[in-house]
KOLBA-994755 format. One record per residue (C-alpha): residue number from 1; residue in three letters; x, y, z. Coordinates in Angstrom, 3 decimals, m for minus. Each point is the difference from the previous one (the first is absolute). Example, Ala and Ser with C-alpha at 12.3 -4.5 7.8 and 13.67 -1.06 7.14 Angstrom:
<bados>
+-----+-----+----------+----------+----------+
:   n : res :        X :        Y :        Z :
+-----+-----+----------+----------+----------+
:   1 : ALA :   12.300 :   m4.500 :    7.800 :
:   2 : SER :    1.370 :    3.440 :   m0.660 :
+-----+-----+----------+----------+----------+
</bados>
This chain:
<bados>
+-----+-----+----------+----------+----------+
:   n : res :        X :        Y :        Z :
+-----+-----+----------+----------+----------+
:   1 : UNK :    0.000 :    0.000 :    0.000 :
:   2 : UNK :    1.475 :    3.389 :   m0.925 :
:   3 : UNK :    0.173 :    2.761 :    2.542 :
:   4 : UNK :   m2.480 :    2.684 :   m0.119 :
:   5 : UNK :   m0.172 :    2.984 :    2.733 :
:   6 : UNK :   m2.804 :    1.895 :    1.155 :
:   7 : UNK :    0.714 :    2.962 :   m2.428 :
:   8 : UNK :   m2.560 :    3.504 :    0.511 :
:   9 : UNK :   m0.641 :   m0.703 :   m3.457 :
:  10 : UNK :   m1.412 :   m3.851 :    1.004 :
:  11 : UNK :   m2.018 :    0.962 :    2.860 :
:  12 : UNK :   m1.647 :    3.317 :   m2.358 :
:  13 : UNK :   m0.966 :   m3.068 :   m2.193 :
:  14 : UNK :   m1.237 :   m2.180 :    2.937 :
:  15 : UNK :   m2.138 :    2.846 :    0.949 :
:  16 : UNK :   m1.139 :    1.006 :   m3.706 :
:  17 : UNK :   m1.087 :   m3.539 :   m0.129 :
:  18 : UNK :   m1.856 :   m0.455 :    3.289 :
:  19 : UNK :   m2.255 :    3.772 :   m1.190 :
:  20 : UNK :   m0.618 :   m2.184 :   m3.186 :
:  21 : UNK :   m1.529 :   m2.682 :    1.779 :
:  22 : UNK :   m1.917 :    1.953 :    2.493 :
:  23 : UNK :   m1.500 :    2.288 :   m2.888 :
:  24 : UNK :   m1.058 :   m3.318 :   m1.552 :
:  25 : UNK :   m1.689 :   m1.182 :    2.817 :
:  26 : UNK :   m1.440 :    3.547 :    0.873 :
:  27 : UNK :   m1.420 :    0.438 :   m3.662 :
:  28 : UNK :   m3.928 :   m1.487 :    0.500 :
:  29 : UNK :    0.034 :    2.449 :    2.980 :
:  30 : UNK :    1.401 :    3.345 :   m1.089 :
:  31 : UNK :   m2.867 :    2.052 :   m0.142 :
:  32 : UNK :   m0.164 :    4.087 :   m1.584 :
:  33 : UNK :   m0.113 :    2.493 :    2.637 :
:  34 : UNK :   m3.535 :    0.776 :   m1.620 :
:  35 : UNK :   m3.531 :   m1.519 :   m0.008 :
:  36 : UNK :   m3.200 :    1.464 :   m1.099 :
:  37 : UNK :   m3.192 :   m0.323 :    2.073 :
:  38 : UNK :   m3.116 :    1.722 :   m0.488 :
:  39 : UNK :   m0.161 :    2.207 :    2.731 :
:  40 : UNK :   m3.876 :   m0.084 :    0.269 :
:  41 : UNK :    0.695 :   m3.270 :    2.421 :
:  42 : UNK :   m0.735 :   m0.762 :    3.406 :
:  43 : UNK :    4.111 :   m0.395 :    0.520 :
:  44 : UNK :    1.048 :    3.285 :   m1.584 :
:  45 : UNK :   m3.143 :    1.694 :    1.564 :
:  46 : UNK :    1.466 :   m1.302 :    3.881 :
:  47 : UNK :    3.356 :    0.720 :   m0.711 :
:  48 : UNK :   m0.128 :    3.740 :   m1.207 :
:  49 : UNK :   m2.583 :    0.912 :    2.397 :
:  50 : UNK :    0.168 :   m2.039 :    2.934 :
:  51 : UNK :   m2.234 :    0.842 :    2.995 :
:  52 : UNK :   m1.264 :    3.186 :   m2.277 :
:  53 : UNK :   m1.343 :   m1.986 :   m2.259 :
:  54 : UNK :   m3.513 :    1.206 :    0.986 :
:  55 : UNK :    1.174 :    2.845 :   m1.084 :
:  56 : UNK :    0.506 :   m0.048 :   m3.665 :
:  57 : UNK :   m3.143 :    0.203 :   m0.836 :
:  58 : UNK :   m0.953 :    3.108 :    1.558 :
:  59 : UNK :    3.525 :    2.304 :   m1.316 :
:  60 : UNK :   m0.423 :    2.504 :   m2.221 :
:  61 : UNK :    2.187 :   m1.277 :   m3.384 :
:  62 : UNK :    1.503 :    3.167 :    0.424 :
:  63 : UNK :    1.859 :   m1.308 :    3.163 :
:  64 : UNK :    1.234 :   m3.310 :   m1.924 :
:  65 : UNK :    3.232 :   m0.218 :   m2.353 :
:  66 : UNK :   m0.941 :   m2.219 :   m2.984 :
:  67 : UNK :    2.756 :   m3.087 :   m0.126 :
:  68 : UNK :    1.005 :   m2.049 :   m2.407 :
:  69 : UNK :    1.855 :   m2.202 :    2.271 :
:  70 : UNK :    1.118 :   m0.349 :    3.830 :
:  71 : UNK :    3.685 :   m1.505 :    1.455 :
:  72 : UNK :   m0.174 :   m2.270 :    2.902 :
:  73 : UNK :    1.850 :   m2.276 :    2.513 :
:  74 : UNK :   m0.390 :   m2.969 :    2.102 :
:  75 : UNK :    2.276 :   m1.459 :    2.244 :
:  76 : UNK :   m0.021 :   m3.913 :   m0.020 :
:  77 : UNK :    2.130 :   m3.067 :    1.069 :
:  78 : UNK :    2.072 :   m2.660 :   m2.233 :
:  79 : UNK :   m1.057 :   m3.863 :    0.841 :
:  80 : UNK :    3.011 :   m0.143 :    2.003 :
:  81 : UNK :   m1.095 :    3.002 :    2.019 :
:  82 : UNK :    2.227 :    3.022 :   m1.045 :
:  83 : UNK :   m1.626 :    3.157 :   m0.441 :
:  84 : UNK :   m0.615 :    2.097 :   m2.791 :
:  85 : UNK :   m1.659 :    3.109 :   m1.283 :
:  86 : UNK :   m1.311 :    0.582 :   m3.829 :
:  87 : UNK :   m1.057 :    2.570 :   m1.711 :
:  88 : UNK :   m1.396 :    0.435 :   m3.566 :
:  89 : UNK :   m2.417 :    1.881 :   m1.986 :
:  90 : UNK :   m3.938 :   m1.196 :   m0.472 :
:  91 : UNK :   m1.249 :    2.184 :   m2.869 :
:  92 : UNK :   m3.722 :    0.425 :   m1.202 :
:  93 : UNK :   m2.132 :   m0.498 :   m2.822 :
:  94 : UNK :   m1.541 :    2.844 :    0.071 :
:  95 : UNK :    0.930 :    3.372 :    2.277 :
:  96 : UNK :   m1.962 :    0.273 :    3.372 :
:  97 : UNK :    0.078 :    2.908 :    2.074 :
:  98 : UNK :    1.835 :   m0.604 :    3.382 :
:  99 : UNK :    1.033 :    1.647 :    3.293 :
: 100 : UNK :    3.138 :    1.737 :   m0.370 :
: 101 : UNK :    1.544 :   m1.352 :    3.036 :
: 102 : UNK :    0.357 :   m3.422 :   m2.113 :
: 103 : UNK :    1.536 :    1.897 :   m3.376 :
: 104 : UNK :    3.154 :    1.861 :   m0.195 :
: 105 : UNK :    3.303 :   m1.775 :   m1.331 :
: 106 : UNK :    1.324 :   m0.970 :    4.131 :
: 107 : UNK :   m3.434 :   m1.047 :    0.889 :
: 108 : UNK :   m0.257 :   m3.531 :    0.272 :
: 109 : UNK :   m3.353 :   m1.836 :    1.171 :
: 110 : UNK :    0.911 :   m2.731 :    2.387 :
: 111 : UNK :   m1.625 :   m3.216 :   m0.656 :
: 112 : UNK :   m1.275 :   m2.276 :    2.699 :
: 113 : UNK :   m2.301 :   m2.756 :   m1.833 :
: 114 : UNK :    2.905 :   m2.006 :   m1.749 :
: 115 : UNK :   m3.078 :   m3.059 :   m0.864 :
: 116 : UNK :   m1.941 :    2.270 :   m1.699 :
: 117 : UNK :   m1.133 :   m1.513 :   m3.083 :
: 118 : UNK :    0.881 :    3.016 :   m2.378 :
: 119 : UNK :    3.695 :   m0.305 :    0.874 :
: 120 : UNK :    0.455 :   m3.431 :    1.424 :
: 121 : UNK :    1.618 :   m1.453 :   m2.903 :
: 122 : UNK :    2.769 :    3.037 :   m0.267 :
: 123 : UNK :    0.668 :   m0.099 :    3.690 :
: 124 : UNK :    0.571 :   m3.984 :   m0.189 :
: 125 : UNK :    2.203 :    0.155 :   m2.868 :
: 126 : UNK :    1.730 :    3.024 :    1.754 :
: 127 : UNK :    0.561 :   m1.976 :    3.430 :
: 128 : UNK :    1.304 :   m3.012 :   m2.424 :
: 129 : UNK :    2.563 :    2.072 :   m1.395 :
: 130 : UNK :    1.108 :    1.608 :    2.931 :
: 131 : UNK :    0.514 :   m3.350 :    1.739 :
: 132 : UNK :    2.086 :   m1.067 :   m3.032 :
: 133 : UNK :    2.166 :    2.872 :   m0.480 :
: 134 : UNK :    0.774 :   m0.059 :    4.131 :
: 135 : UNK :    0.646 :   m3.975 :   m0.563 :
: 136 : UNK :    2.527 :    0.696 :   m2.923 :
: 137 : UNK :    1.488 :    2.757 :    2.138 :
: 138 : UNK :    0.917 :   m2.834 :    2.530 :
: 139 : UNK :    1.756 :   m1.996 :   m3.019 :
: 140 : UNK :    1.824 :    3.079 :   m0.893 :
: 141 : UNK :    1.284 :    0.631 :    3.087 :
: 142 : UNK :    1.083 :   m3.786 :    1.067 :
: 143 : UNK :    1.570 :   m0.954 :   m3.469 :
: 144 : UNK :    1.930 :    3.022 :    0.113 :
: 145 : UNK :    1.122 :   m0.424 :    3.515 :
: 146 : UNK :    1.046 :   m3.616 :   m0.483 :
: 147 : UNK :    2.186 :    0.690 :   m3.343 :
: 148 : UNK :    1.510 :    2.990 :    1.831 :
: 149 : UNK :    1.000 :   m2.627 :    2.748 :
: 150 : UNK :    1.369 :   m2.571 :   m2.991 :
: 151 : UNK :    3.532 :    0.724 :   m0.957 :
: 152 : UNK :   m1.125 :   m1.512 :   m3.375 :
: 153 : UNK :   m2.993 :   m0.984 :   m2.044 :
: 154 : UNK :    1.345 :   m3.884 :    0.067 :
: 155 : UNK :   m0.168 :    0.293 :    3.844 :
: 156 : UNK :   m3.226 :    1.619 :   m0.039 :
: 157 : UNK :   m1.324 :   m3.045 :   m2.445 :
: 158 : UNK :    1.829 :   m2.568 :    1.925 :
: 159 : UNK :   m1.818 :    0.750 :    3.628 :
: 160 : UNK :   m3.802 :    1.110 :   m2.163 :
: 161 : UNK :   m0.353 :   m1.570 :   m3.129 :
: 162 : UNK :   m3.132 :    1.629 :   m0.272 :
: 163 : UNK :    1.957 :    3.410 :   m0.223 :
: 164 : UNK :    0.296 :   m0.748 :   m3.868 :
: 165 : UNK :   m3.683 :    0.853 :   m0.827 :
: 166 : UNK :    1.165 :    3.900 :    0.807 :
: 167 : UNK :    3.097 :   m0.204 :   m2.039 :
: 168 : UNK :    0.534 :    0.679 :   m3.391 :
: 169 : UNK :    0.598 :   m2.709 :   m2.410 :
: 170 : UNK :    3.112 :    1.287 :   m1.218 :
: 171 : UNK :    1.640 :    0.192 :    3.747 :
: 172 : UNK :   m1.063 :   m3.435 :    0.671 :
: 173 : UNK :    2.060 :   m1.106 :   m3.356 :
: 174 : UNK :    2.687 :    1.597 :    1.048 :
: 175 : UNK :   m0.062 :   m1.949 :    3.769 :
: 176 : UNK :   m0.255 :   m3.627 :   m2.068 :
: 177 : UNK :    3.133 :    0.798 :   m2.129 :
: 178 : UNK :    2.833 :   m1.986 :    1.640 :
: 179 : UNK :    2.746 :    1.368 :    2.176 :
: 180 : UNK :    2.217 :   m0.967 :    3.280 :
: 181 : UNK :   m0.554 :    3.251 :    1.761 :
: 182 : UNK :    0.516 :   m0.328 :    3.560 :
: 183 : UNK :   m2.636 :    1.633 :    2.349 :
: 184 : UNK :   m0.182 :    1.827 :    3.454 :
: 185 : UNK :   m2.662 :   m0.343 :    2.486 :
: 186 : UNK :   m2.740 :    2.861 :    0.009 :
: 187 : UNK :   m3.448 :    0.498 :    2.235 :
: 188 : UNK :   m1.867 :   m1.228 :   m2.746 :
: 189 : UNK :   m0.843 :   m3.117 :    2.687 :
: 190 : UNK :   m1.136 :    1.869 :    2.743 :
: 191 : UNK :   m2.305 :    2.912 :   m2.614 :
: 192 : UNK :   m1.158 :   m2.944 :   m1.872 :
: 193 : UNK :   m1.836 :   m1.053 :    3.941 :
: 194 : UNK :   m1.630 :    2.784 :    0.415 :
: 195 : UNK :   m1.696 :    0.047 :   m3.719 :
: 196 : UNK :   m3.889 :   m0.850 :   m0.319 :
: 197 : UNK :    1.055 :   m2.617 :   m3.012 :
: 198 : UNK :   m2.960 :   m1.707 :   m0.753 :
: 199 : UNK :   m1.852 :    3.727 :   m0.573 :
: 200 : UNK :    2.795 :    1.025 :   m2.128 :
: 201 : UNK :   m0.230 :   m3.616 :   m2.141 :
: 202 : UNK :   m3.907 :    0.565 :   m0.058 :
: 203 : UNK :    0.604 :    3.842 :   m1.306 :
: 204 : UNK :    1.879 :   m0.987 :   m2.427 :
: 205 : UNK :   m1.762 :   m2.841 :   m1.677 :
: 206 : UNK :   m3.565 :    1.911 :    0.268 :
: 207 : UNK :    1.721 :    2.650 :   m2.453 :
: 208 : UNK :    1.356 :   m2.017 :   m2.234 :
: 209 : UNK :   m3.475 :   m1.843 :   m0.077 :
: 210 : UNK :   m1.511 :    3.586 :   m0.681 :
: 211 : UNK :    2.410 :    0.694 :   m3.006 :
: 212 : UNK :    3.150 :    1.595 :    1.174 :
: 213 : UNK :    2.744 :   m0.151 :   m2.340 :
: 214 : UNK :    3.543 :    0.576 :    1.673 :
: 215 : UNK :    3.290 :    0.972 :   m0.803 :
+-----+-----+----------+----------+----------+
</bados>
């Protein structure tokens, strides 16, 4: 096996590759930062006027803003339990008139109903993706901890075989070529114990399931 050190240039790569596969698995669930809802609803009705509600009816139009569109947050929690907060844009079919206190470009409306049916479906696929981009965080942080503790790729291969699905094809070519270099001892041993290994072998074979093509 031929000698290969853990180069800047290798672990850039390693990294390049592991965004690759996390945007692969991320791509049913990236959403746009807009939707469009009719704001004549129940749900839009609540969430611009809260406990006024009552109220709209009785407002001179004069009072109102006409809106074509209102940004909002919610905070929420990943599956494994680490907070979030979102925000994006809901936009209407049609302009409504609205209290000004939920208009302006800094005004955002919090929302508190996350199982509402109008926006169910784009907070689910929003709490997917946020549990798989924190997930691939974890694998981008422990693979590139353990080949900073390797003194060499071969080493690194050697104590996780699994470590080849993040490298690039070409550096693993280069590791099979022959040669009678000899090698030091490292802390490869010791990162390698402290590495959640069968998320980062899951990670990695869910994205290449979901199409990701790698260096």
């Amino acid at each position: 096996m031929a000698y290969v050190s853990i180069s800047a240039g290798l672990v850039t790569d390693v990294k390049q590759n592991i965004a690759t596969m996390r945007d692969a698995e991320r791509k049913p669930y990236m959403q746009s930062i807009e939707i469009t809802l009719n704001p004549d609803g129940s749900f839009i009705e609540e969430l611009c006027w809260g406990e006024h509600l009552h109220l709209k009816s009785v407002i001179p139009p004069e009072f109102l803003s006409a809106a074509g569109g209102i940004s909002v947050m919610y905070e929420d929690k990943t599956d494994d339990g680490c907070e979030f907060v979102k925000t994006f844009n809901i936009m209407f079919n049609h302009r409504t008139p609205l209290p000004a206190k939920v208009l302006g470009y800094n005004n955002r409306v919090q929302i508190k109903n996350l199982t509402h049916p109008e926006i169910k479906e784009y907070i689910d696929k929003s709490r997917a993706d946020r549990s798989i981009m924190d997930r691939w965080d974890r694998v981008m942080e422990q693979v590139t901890e353990f080949l900073k503790n390797c003194k060499s790729l071969n080493e690194g291969l050697k104590l996780w075989p699994q470590l080849a699905m993040y490298i690039p094809a070409s550096d693993i070519e280069r590791v099979n070529r022959k040669n009678d270099k000899e090698k030091k001892a490292s802390g490869a041993a010791s990162a390698l114990a402290s590495m959640d290994t069968d998320m980062l072998i899951s990670s990695a074979v869910i994205a290449r399931m979901s199409g990701a093509v790698l260096a």
